[in-house]
C-alpha atoms as one frame of an Amber mdcrd trajectory, in Angstrom:
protein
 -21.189 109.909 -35.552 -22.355 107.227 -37.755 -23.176 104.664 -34.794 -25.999
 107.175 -34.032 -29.057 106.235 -33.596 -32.582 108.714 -33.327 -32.921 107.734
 -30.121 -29.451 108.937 -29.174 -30.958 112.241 -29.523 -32.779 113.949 -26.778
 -34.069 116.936 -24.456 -35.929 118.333 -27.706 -33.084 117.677 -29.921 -30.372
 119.695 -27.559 -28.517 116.776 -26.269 -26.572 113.532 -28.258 -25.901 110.874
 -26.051 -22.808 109.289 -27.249 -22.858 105.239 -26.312 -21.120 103.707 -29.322
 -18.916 103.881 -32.382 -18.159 102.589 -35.033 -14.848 100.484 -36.733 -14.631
  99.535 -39.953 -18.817  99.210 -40.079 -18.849  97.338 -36.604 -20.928  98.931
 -34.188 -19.337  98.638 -30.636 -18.407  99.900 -27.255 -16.838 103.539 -27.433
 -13.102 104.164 -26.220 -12.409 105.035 -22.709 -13.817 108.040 -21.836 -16.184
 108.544 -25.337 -19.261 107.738 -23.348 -20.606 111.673 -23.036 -23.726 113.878
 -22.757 -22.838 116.247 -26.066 -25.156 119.724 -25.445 -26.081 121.586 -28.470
 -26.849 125.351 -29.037 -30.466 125.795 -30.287 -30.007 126.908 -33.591 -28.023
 123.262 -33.719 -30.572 121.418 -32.349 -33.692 123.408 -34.378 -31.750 122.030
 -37.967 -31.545 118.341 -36.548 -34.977 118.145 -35.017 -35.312 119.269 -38.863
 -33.365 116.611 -40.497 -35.043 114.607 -38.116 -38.947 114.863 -38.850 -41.209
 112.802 -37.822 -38.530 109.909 -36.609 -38.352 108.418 -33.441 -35.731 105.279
 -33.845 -33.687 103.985 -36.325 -29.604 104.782 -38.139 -28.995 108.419 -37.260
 -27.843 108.934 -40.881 -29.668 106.116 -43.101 -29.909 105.092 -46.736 -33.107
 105.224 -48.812 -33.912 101.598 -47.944 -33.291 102.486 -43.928 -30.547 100.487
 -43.151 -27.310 102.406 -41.320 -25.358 104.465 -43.895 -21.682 102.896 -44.130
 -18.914 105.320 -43.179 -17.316 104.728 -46.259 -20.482 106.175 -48.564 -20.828
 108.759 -46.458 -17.538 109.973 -46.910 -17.861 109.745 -50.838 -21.034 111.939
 -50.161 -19.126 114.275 -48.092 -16.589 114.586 -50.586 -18.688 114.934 -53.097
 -20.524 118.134 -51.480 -16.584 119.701 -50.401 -16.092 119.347 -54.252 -19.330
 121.345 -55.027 -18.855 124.034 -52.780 -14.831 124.422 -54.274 -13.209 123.166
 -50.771 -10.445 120.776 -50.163 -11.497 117.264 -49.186 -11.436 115.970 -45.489
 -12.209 113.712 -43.217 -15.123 113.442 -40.209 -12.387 114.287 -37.969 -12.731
 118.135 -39.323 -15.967 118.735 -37.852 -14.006 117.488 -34.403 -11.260 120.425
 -35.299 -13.754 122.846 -35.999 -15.733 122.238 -33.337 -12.674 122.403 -30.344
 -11.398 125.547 -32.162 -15.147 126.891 -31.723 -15.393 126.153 -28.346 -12.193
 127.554 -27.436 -12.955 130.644 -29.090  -9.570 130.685 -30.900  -8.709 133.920
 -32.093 -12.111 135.500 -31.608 -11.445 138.949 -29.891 -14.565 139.278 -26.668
 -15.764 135.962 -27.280 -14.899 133.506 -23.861 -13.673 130.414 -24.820 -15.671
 126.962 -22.864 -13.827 125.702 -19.733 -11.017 123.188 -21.122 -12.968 120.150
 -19.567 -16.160 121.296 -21.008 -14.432 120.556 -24.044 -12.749 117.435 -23.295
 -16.142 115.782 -21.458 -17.791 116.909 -24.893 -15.330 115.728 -27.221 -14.562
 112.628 -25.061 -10.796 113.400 -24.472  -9.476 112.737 -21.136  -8.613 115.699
 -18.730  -4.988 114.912 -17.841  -5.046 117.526 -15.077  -5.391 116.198 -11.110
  -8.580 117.950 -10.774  -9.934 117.008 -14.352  -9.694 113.417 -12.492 -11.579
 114.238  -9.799 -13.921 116.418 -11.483 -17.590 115.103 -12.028 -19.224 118.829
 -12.947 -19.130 118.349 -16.414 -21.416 114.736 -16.194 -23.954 115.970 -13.783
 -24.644 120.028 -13.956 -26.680 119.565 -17.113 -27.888 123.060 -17.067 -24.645
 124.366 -16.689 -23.667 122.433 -19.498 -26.111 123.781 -21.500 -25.812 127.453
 -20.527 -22.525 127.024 -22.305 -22.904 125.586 -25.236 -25.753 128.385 -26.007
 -23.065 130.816 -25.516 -20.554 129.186 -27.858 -23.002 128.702 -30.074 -22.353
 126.624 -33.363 -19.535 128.496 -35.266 -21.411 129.270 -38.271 -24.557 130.803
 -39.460 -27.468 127.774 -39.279 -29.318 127.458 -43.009 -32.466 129.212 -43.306
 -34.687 126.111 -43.424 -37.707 128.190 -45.043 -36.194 129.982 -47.895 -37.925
 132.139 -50.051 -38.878 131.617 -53.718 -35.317 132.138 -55.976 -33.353 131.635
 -52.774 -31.376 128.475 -51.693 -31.202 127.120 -47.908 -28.602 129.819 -47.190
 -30.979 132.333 -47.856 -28.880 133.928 -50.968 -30.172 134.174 -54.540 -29.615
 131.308 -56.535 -27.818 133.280 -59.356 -25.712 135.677 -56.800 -23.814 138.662
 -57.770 -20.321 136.302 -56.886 -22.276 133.774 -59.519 -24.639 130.696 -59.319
 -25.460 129.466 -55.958 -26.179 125.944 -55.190 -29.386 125.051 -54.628 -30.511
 122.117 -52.575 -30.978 119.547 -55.134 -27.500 120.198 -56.544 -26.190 120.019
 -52.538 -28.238 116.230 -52.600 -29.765 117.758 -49.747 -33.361 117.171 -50.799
């Protein structure tokens, strides 16, 4: 995630294209496998063509100055927000459990889960199966792709990214009846 650059993202914000990663702040060649095509729902893709304005190169996730954010601050910034909203702390890898337990549709009663190596061409796992060795659908039926990760969708309701006056980006009041919402300076997110 934090070896991405703007120009990693493509097809009108829809697809990342995974090429690199990063150890301990060294940018480098991704693990077997981790080279990947990840589709994104459109409601996904509307709030990062967001983030991203008017960029077209450059650190993915950046500091003020424009150099590459390190791993390590963004974590502390992470934490920071997990704190805020009264949540445990994590790691990055969350957003990877979250995002297979989306895709599978865990638990979710007439929801259909992805195909298994959907999920493992997306996530970069290897398919340990025979035919997930021999199987090249996932890398070149981009449509396909795409068709399902609209249906999965993102797992969570997408901020409203034009709130009203006395609402914050989730579109709540700022002083809700469960108590003072955050609003988006608090978050650090503007």
């Amino acid at each position: 995630m934090m070896a991405l650059n703007v120009e990693h993202i493509v097809d009108q914000h829809t697809t990342v294209c995974v090429r690199h990663s990063v150890w301990r702040n060294y940018i480098g060649a991704p693990k077997l496998n981790s080279v990947r095509d990840v589709d994104l729902a459109s409601p996904a893709a509307a709030l990062l063509g967001r983030f991203l304005k008017w960029r077209t190169s450059g650190p993915l996730f950046r500091t003020r100055s424009g150099k590459r954010e390190l791993t390590r601050n963004a974590l502390r910034r992470f934490h920071s927000l997990l704190k805020k909203l009264g949540m445990a702390e994590r790691g990055f890898h969350a957003f990877r459990r979250f995002r297979i337990s989306t895709l599978r549709a865990d638990g979710l009663p007439g929801k259909d889960g992805v195909p298994e190596h959907l999920i493992n061409y997306w996530t970069g796992h290897k398919d340990q199966t025979m035919n997930g060795k021999y199987d090249y659908s996932s890398r070149t039926l981009v449509g396909w792709r795409k068709g399902w990760a609209e249906k999965a969708r993102c797992g969570f309701d997408v901020p409203n990214l034009n709130p009203e006056p006395g609402q914050n980006w989730s579109g709540n009041a700022v002083d809700g009846p469960n108590g003072p919402n955050l609003t988006n300076a608090q978050l650090g997110c503007i």
